[in-house]
N, CA, C and O of each residue as an XYZ file, in Angstrom:
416
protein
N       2.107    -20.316     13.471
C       3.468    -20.583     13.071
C       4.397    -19.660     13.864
O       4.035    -18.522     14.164
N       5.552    -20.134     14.191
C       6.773    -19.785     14.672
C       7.758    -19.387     14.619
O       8.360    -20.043     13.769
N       8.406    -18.611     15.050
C      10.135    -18.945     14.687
C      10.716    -20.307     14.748
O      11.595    -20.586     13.934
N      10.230    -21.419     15.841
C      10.653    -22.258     15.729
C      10.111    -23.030     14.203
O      10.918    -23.618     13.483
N       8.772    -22.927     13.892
C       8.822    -23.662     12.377
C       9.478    -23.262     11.392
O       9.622    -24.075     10.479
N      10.143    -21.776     11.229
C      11.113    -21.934     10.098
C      12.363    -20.966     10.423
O      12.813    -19.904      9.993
N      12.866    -22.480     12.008
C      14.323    -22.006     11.621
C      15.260    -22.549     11.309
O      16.371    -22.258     11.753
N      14.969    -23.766     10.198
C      15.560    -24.004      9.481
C      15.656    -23.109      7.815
O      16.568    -23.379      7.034
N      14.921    -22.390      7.584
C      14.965    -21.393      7.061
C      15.723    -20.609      6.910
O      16.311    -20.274      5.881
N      15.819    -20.060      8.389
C      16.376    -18.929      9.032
C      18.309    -19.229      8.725
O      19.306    -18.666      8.273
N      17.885    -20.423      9.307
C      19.291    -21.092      9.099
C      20.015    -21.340      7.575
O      21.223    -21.372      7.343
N      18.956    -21.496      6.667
C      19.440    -21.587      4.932
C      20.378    -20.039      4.997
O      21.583    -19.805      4.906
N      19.295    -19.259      5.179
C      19.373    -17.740      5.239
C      21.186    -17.154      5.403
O      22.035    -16.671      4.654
N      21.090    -17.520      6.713
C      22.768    -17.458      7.488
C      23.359    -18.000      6.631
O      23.987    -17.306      5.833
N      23.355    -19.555      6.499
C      24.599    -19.871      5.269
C      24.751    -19.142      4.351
O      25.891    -18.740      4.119
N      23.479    -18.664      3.395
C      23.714    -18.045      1.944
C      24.333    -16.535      2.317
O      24.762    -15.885      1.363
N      24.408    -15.887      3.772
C      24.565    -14.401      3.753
C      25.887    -14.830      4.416
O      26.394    -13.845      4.952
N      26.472    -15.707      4.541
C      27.963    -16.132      4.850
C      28.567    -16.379      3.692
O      29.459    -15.612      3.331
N      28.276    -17.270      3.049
C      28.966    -17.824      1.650
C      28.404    -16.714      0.977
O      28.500    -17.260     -0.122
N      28.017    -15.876      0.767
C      28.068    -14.373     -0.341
C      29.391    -13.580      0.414
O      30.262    -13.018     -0.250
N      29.393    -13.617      1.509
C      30.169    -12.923      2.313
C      31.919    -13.206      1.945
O      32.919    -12.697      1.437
N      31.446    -14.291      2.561
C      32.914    -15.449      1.854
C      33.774    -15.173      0.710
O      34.990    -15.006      0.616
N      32.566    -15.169     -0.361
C      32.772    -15.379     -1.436
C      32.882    -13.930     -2.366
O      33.239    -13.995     -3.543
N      32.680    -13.163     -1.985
C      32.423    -11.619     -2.804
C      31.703    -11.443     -3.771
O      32.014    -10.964     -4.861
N      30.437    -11.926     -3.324
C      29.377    -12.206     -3.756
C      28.579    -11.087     -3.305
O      28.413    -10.808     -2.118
N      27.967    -10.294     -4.529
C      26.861     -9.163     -3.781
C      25.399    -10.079     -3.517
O      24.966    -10.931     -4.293
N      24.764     -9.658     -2.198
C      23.362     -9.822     -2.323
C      22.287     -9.233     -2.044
O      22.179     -8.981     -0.844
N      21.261     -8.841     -2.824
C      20.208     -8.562     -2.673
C      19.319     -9.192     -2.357
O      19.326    -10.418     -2.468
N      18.256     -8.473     -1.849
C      16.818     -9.196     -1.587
C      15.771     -8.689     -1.254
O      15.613     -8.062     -0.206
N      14.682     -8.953     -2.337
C      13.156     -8.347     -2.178
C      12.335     -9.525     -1.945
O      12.234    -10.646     -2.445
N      11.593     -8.638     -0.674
C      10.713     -9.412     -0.259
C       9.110     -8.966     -1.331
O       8.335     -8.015     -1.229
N       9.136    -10.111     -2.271
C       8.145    -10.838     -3.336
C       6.634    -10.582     -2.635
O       6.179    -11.025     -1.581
N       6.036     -9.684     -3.651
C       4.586     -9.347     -3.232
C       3.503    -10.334     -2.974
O       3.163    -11.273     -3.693
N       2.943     -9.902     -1.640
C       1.890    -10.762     -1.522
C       0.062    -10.545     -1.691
O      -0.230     -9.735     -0.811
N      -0.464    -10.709     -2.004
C      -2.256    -10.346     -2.250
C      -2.268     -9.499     -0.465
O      -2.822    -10.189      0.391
N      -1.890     -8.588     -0.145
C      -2.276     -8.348      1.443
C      -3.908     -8.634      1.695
O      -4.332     -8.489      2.841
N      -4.580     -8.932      0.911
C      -6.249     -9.470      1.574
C      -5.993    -10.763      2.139
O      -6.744    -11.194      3.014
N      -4.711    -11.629      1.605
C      -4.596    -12.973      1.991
C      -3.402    -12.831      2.677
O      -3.066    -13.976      2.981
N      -2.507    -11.970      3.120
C      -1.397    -12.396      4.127
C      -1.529    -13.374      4.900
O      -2.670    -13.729      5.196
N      -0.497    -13.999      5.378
C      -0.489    -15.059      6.653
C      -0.336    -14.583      8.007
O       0.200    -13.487      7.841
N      -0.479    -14.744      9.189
C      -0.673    -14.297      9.976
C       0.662    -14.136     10.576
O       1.048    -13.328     11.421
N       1.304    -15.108      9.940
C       3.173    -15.837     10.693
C       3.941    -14.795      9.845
O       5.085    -14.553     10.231
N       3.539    -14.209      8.864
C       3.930    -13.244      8.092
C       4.992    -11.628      8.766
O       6.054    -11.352      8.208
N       4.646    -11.061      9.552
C       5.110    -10.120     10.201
C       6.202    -10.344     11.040
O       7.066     -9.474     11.152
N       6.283    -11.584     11.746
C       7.544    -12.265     13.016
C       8.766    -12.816     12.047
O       9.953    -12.599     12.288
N       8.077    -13.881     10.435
C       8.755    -14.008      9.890
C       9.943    -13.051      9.241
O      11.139    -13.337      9.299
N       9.409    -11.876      8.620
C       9.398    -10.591      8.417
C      10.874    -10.252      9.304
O      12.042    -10.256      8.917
N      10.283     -9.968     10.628
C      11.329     -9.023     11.357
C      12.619     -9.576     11.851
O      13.594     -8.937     12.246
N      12.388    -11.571     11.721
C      13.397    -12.349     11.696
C      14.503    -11.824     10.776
O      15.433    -11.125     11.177
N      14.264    -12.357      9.058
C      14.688    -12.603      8.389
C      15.487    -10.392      8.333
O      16.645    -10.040      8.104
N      14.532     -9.700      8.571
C      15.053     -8.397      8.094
C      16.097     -7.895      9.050
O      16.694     -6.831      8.882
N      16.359     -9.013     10.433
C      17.632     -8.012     11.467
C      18.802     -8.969     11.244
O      19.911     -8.902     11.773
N      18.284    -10.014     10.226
C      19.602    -11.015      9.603
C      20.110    -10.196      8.856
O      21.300     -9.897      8.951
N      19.165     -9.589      7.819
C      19.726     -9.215      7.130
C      20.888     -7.302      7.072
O      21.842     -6.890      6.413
N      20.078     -6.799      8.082
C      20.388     -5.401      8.342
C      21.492     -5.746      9.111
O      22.544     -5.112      9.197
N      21.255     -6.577      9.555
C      23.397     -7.063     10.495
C      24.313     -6.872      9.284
O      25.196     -6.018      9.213
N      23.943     -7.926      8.172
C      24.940     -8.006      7.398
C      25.161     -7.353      6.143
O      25.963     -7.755      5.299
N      24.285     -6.128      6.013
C      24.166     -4.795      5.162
C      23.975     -5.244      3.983
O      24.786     -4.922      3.115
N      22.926     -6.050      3.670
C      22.403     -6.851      2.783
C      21.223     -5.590      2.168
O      20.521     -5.059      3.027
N      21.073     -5.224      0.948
C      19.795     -3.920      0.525
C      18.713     -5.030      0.608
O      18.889     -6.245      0.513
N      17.409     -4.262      0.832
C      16.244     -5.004      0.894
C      15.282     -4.344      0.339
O      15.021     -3.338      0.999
N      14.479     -4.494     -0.808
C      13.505     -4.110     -1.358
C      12.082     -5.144     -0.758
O      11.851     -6.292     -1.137
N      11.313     -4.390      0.207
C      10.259     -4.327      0.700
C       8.734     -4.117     -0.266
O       8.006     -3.127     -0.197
N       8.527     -5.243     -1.086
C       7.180     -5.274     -2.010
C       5.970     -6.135     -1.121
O       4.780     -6.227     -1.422
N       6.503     -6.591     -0.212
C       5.464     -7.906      0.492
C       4.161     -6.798      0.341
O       3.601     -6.564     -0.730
N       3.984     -6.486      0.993
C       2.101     -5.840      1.077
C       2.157     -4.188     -0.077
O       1.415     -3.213      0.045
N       2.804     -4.297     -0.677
C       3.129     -3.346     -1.551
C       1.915     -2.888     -2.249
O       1.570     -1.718     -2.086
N       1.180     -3.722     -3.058
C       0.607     -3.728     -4.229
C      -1.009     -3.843     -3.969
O      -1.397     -4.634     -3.109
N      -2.054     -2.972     -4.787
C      -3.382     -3.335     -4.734
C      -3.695     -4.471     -4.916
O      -3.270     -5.148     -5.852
N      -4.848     -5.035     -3.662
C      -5.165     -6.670     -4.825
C      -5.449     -6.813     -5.818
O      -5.240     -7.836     -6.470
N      -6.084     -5.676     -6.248
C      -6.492     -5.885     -7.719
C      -5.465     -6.471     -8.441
O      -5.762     -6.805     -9.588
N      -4.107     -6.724     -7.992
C      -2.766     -6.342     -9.244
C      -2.876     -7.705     -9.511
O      -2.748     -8.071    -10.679
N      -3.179     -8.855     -8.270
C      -3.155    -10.323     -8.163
C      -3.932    -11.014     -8.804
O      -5.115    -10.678     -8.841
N      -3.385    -12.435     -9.643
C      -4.748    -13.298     -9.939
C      -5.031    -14.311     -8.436
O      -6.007    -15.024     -8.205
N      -4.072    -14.121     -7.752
C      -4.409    -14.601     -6.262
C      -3.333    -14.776     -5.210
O      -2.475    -13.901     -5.330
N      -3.142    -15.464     -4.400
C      -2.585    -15.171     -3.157
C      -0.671    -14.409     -3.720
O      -0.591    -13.309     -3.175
N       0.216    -14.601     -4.271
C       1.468    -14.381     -4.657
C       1.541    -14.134     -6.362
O       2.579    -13.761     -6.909
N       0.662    -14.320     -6.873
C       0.836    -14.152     -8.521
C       0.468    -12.556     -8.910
O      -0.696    -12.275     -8.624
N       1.140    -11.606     -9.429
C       0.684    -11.159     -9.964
C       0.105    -10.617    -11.295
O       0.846    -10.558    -12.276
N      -1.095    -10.247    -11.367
C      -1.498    -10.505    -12.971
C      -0.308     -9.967    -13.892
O       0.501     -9.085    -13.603
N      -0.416    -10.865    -15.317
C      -0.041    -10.437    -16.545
C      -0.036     -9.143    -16.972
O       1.045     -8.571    -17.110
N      -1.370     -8.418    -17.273
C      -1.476     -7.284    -17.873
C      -0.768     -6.245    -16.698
O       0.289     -5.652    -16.915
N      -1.648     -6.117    -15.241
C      -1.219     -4.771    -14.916
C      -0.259     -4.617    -13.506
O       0.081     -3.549    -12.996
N       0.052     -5.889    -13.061
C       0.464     -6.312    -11.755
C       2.085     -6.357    -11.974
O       2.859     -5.610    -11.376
N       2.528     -7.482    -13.052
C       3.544     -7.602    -13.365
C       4.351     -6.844    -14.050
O       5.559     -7.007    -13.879
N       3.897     -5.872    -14.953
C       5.045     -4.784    -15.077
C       5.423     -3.501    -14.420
O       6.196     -2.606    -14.762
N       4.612     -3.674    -13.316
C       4.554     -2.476    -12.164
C       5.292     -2.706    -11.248
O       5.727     -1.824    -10.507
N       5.659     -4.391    -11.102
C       6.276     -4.713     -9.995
C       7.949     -5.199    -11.122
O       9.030     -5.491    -10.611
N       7.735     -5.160    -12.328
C       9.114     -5.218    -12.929
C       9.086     -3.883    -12.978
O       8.871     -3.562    -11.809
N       9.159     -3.051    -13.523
C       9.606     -1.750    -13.290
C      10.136     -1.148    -12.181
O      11.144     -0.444    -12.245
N       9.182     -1.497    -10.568
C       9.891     -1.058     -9.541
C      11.272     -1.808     -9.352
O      12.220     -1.124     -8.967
N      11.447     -3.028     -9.568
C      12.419     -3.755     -9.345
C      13.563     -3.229    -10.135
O      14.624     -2.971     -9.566
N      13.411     -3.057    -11.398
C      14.415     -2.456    -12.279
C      15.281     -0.942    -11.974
O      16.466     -0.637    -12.113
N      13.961     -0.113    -11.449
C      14.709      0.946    -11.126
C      15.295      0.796     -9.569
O      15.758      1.812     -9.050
N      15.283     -0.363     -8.871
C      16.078     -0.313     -7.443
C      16.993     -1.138     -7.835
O      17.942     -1.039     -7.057
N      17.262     -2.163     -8.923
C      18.416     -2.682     -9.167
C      19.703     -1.656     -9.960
O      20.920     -1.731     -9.791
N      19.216     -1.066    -10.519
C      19.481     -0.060    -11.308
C      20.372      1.247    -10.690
O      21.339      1.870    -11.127
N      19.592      1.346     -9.500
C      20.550      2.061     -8.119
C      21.646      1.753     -7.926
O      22.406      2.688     -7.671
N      22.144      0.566     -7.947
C      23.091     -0.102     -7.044
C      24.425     -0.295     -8.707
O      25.427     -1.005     -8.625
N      24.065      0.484     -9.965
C      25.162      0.365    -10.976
C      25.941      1.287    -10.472
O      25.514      2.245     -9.828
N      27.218      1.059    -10.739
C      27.896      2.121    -11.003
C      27.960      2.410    -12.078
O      27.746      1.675    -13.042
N      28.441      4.180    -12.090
C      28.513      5.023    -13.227
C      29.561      4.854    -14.212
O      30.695      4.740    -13.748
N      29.399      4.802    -15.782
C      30.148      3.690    -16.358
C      30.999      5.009    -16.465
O      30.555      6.089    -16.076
N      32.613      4.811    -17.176
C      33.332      5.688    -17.284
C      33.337      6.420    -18.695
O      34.087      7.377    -18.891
């Protein structure tokens, strides 16, 4: 796989980081954990695409893709119930959590 197979993707991408732009719209974006025993190979090009879209347009990026033990997975993108999923809500919470401001 390519840049050329997903740049129409690439292209969703641009619109939504224009129309947030546009619009005064904050956006975030974490890249969603993957089983790293099963990564894709198109995985890394995709990666450095989507991350100099986004570092142009000072978009925060929380980086979970190969984050996590496999153990955490019941398989390729899921992670388990008991010990996967509140490890990866918790990290998420405390990086959303960053970005409050301090109430008065």
């Amino acid at each position: 796989m390519s840049q050329k197979d997903y740049k129409d993707n690439l292209a969703a991408l641009d619109w939504i980081i224009a129309y947030c732009k546009e619009n005064g719209l904050p956006l975030k974006v974490i890249w969603m954990p993957w089983n790293r025993g099963y990564a894709p190979p198109y995985m890394p090009g995709l990666q450095d695409d989507v991350n100099q879209r986004l570092q142009a347009a000072g978009v925060p990026t929380l980086d979970l893709l190969i984050h996590y033990d496999p153990k955490l997975f019941d398989d390729l993108t899921h992670l388990n119930r008991q010990d996967g999923a509140p490890v990866f809500t918790k990290e998420v919470d405390a990086w959303l959590a960053s970005f409050a401001k301090p109430s008065k």
